[in-house]
C-alpha positions in Angstrom: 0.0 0.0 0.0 0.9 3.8 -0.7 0.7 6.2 2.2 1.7 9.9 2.0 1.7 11.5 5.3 1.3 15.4 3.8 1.1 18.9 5.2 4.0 18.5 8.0 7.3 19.8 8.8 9.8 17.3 7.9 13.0 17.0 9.1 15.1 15.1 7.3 18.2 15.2 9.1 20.3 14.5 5.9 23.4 15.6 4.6 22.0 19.4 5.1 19.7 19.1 7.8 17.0 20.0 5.5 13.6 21.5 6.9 10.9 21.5 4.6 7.7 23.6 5.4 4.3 21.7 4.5 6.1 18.8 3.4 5.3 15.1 2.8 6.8 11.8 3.0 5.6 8.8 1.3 6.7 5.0 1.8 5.8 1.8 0.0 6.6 -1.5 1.5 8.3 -0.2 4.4 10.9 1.9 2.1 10.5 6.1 1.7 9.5 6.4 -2.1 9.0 10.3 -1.6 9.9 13.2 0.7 9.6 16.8 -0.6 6.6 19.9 -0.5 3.4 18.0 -0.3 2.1 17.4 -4.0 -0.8 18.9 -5.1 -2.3 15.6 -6.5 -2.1 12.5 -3.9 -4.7 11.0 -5.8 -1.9 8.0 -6.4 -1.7 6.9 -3.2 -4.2 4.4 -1.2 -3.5 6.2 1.8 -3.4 9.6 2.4 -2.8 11.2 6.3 -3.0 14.9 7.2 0.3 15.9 9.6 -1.9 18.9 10.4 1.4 20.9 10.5 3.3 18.3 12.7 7.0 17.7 12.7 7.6 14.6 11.2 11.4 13.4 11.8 13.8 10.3 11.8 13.2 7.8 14.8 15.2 8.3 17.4 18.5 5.5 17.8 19.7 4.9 21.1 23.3 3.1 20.9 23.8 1.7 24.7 21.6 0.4 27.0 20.6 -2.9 29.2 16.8 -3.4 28.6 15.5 -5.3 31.2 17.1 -3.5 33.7 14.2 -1.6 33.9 13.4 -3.8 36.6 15.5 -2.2 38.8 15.1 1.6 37.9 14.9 3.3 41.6 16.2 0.8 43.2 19.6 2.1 43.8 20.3 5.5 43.7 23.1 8.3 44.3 26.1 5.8 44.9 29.7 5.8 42.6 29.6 3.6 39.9 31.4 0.4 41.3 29.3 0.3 44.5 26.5 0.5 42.7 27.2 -2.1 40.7 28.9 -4.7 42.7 26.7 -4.2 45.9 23.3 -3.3 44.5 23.2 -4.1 40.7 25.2 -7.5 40.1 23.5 -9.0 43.8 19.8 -8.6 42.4 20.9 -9.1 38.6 22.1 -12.5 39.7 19.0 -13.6 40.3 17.5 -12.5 37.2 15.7 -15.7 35.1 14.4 -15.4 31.7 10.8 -13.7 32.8 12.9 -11.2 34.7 14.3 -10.4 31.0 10.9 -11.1 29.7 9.1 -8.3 31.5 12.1 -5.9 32.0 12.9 -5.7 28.1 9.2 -5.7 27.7 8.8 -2.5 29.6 12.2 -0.7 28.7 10.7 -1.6 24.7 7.3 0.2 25.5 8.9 3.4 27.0 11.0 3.3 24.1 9.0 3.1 21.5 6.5 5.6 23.7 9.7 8.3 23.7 10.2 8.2 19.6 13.3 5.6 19.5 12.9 3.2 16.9 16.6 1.4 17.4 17.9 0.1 20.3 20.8 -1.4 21.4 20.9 -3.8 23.9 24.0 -5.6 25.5 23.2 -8.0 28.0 22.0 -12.0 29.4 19.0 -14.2 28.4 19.5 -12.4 25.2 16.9 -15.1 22.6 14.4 -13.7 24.6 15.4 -10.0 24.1 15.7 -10.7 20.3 12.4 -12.5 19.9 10.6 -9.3 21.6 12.3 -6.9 19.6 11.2 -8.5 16.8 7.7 -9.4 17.8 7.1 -5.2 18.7 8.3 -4.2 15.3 11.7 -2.6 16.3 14.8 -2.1 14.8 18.0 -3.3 16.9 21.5 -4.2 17.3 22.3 -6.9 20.3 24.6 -8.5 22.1 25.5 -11.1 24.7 27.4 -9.2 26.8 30.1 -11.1 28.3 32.0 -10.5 31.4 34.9 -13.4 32.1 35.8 -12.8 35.6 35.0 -16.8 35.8 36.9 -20.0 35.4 38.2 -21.2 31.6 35.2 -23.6 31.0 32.4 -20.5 31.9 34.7 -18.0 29.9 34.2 -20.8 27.2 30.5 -21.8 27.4 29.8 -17.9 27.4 31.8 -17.1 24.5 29.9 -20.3 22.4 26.6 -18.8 24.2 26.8 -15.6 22.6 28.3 -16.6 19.2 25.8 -18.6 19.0 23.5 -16.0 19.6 25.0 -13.8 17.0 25.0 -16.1 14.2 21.5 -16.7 15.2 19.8 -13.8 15.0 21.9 -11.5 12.5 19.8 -9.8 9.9 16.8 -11.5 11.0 13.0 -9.6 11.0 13.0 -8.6 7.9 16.6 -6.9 8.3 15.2 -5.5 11.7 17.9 -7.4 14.1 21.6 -7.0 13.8 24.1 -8.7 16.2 27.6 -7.6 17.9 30.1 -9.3 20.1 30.5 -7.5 23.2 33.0 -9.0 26.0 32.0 -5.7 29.1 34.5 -4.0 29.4 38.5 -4.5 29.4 38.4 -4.5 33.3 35.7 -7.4 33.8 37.5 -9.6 31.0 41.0 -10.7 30.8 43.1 -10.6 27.9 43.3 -13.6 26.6 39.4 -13.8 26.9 39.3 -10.6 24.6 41.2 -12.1 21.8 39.3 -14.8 21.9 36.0 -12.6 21.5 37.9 -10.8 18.7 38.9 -13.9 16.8 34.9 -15.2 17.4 34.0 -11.6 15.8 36.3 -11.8 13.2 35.4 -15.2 12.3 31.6 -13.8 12.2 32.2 -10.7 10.1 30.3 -8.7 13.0 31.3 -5.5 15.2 32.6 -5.4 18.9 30.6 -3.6 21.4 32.7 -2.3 24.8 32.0 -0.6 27.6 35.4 1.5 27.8 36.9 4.1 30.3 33.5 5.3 32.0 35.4 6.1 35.4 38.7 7.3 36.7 38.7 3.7 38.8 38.2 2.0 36.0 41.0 3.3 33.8 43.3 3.0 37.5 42.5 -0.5 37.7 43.4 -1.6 34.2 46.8 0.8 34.4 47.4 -1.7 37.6 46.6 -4.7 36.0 47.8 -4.5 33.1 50.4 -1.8 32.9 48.1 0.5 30.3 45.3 2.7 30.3 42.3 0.9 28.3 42.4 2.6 24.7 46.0 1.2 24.5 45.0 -2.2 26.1 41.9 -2.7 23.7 44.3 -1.2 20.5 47.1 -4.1 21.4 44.7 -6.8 21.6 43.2 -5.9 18.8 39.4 -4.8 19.4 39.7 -1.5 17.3 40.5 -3.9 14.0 37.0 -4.9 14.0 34.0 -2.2 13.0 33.7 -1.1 17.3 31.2 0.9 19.1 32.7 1.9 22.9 30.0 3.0 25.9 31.0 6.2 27.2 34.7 7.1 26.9 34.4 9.9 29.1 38.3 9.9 30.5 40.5 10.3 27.4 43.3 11.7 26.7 44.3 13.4 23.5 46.5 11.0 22.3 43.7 8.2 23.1 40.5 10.4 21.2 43.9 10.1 18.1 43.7 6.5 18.4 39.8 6.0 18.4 39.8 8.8 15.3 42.4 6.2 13.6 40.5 3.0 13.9 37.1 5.3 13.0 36.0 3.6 16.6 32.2 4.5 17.3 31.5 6.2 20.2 28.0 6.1 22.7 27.9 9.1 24.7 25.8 8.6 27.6 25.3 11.9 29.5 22.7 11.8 32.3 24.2 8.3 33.1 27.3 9.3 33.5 26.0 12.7 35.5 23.6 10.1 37.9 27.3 8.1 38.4 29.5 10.8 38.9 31.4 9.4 36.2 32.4 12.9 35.0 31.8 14.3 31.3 33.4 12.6 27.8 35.2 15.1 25.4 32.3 15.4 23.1 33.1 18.5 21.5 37.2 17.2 20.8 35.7 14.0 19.1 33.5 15.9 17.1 36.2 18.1 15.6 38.5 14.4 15.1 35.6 13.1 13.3 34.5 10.7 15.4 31.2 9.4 14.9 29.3 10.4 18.5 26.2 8.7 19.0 23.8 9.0 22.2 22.6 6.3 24.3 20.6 6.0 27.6 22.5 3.8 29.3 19.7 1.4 31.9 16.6 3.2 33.0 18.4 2.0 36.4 21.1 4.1 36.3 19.1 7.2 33.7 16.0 6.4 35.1 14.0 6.7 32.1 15.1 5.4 28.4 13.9 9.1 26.8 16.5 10.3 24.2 15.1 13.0 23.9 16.1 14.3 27.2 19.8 12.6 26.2 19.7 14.8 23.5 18.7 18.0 25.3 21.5 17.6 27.7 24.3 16.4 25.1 23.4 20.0 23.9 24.1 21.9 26.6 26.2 19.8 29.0 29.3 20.9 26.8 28.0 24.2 26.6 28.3 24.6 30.7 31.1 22.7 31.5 33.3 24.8 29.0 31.5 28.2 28.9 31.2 27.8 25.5 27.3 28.6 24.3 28.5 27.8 21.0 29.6 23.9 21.6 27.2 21.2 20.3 24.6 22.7 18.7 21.0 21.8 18.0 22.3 20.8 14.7 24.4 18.8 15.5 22.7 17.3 18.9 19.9 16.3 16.4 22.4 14.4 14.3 23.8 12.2 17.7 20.3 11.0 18.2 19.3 9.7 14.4 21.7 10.0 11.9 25.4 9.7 13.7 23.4 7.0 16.1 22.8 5.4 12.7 26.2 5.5 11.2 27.6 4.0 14.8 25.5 1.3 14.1 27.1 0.8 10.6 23.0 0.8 9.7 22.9 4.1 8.4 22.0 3.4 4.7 18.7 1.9 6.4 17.5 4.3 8.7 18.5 7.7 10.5 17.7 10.2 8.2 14.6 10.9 6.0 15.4 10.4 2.3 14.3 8.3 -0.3 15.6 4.7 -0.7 15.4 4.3 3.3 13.6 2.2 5.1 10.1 4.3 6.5 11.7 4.7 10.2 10.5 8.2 11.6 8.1 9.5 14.0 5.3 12.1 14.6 5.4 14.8 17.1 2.4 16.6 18.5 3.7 20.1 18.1 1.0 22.3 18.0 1.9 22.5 22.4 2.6 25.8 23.6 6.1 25.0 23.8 6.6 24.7 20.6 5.9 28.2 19.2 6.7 30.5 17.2 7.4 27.6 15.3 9.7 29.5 13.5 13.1 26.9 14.1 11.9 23.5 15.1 15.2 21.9 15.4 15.9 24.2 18.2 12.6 23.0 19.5 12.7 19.7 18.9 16.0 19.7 20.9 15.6 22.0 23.7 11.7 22.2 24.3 10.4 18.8 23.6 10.3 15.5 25.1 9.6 12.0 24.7 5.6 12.8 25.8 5.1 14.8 22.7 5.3 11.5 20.2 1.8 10.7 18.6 2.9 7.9 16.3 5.9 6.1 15.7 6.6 4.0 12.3 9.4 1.2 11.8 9.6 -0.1 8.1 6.3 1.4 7.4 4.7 -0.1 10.1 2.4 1.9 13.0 3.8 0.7 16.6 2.7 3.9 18.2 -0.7 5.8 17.1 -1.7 8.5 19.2 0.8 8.2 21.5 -0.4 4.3 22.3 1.1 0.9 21.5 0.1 -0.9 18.7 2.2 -3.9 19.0 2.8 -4.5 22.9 0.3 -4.4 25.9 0.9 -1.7 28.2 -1.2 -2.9 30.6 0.2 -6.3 30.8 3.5 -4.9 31.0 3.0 -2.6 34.0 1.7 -5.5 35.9 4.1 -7.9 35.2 6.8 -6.0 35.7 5.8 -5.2 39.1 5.3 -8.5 40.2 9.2 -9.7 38.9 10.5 -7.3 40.6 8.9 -8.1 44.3 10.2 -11.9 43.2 13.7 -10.3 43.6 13.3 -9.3 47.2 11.5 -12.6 48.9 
């Protein structure tokens, strides 16, 4: 079936960041055949909506998160990184079974798809059961079994054939929707050996290496005492950066390490209220940008966020820098609204697919309600789609074509069901 979705201001988000004033888009078989003005005859098309002036834009992509976390947003809050994790985080996570992932992907995939993100990534255990509900909701993402190898040689083993397996699995599966990556954690919860292992495994699979990499000072610390090197020159020697790589937060680099990641054209997830909520401290955004390096935006767990809505990532990617440096001109709205679709996109090495509105891509994009007060004079809307609105302004969201969100509701999961279930997982985890 045609569909034209006509009298709206589109955002494209291409090579120019195009804005085009009572504009159309129009998608066949989940791929955009048309965006431009609206046409004066849509007489050729079987379905034709009214935007009503709306801003229709590229879905949202959020490059780093744990989905079923969700389960434990609120549960620990206000505490340094490594306490949070190893005395509140890993304890309960522990005790996670596949429903736990069930429900907690389940409702991390309805806020998302609620908040205007149509790819996700999602690194983490249990991680069939994160696939086959990504898949069954009509979302686009990229996954991974992550892998932590602070374990005996025969559970380093039967976790690296778990998630290979995985991989090989479900790559390019839903109609092109799923996309796999190897992800051993991070260079401090794996040892060497184990890493080249996971590299020769990604290799061997033609896929890309997701890594959480240098989010704290401790963390950097505790690899320079392990292993005599700081964790960009670790990960370079054993040869993670040959393979396509995405690294979670990079927030303590030197200049010599943001070089090296520019070199290997290593992708990187900036996480910013995450790494705020931590105290982790604030990654050199605005130096990669002028390197070139591809800076995408992620979430990070709603348990450590606590909610999974880029569009408040984007908001403060925009003027974290900005404070911090007492620069107003750092990060733009411009170029903010480029980390959340297209650069997310390109980090994802899906960028001929999605991120951007232009013909040839796959119909990924949603539709704000911006007729709010907020909103007006609607005279720059990337300025106000970056520093006014939020997730709660989505009305519909569309993924190959497909309506998962109409009128700011689910089409394809049930809320209700959700909520509930949720709940009741979570009280499991403190009997």
């Amino acid at each position: 079936m045609k569909t034209l979705i006509m009298n709206a201001t589109v955002l494209t988000v291409n090579s120019t960041n195009e804005v085009i004033y009572n504009g159309a888009v129009g998608f066949e078989n989940g791929t955009l055949t048309y965006v431009g003005p609206t046409p004066e005859q849509v007489d050729t098309y079987d379905e034709v909506i009214d935007a009503d002036g709306r801003i229709v834009m590229p879905g949202l992509v959020n490059t780093h998160g744990h989905t079923a976390m969700s389960l434990l947003r609120g549960y620990a809050d206000d505490l340094p990184l490594q306490e949070w994790l190893e005395t509140k985080m890993w304890p309960l996570e522990a005790r996670f079974t596949e429903e736990h992932v069930r429900w907690g992907t389940s409702l991390s995939i309805v806020e998302m798809l609620k908040t205007g993100t149509t790819t996700f990534v999602d690194m983490y255990d249990h991680m069939d059961m994160v696939a086959g509900l990504a898949a069954a909701s009509g979302m686009r993402a990229v996954l991974c079994r992550g892998v932590i190898g602070l374990c005996p040689p025969d559970v380093q083993t039967q976790k690296l054939e778990e998630a290979s397996a995985f991989a090989a699995k479900w790559n390019n599966t839903a109609d092109g929707r799923i996309k796999t990556m190897m992800s051993p954690h991070g260079a401090y919860t794996c040892p060497p050996d184990f890493i080249e292992r996971i590299v020769a495994k990604a290799r061997e699979l033609d896929l890309p290496i997701h890594i959480h990499m240098s989010e704290t000072e401790w963390e950097i610390q505790q690899n320079v005492s392990d292993y005599g090197s700081r964790p960009v020159a670790h990960l370079e020697k054993l040869g993670v950066f040959n393979r396509p790589t995405l690294v979670a937060h990079a927030v303590h680099l030197t200049d010599e390490e943001l070089d090296t990641l520019a070199k290997y054209d290593v992708k990187v997830s900036h996480n910013p209220i995450s790494n705020l909520k931590l105290g982790s401290g604030v990654a050199r955004v605005p130096e990669m940008l002028e390197r070139g390096i591809c800076v995408s935006l992620g979430t990070d767990s709603s348990a450590s966020n606590n909610n999974l809505d880029l569009f408040e990532e984007m908001r403060m990617a925009a003027l974290l820098h900005k404070g911090v440096r007492h620069n107003p001109v750092l990060v733009p709205a411009t170029e903010a609204i480029r980390m959340a679709t297209i650069y997310g996109a390109k980090a994802l090495w899906i960028d001929d697919k999605t991120g951007s509105l232009e013909v040839g891509k796959q119909a990924d994009f949603i539709v704000l309600e911006s007729h709010s007060v907020y909103f007006q004079p609607a005279h720059d809307p990337i300025s106000h789609v970056v520093y006014s609105a939020s997730g709660r302004d989505v009305k519909d969201v569309y993924v190959q074509g497909k309506k998962l969100v109409e009128n700011g509701q689910c089409v394809t999961m049930d809320e209700k069901k959700i909520v509930a279930e949720a709940n009741r997982m979570f009280s499991t985890l403190q009997k």
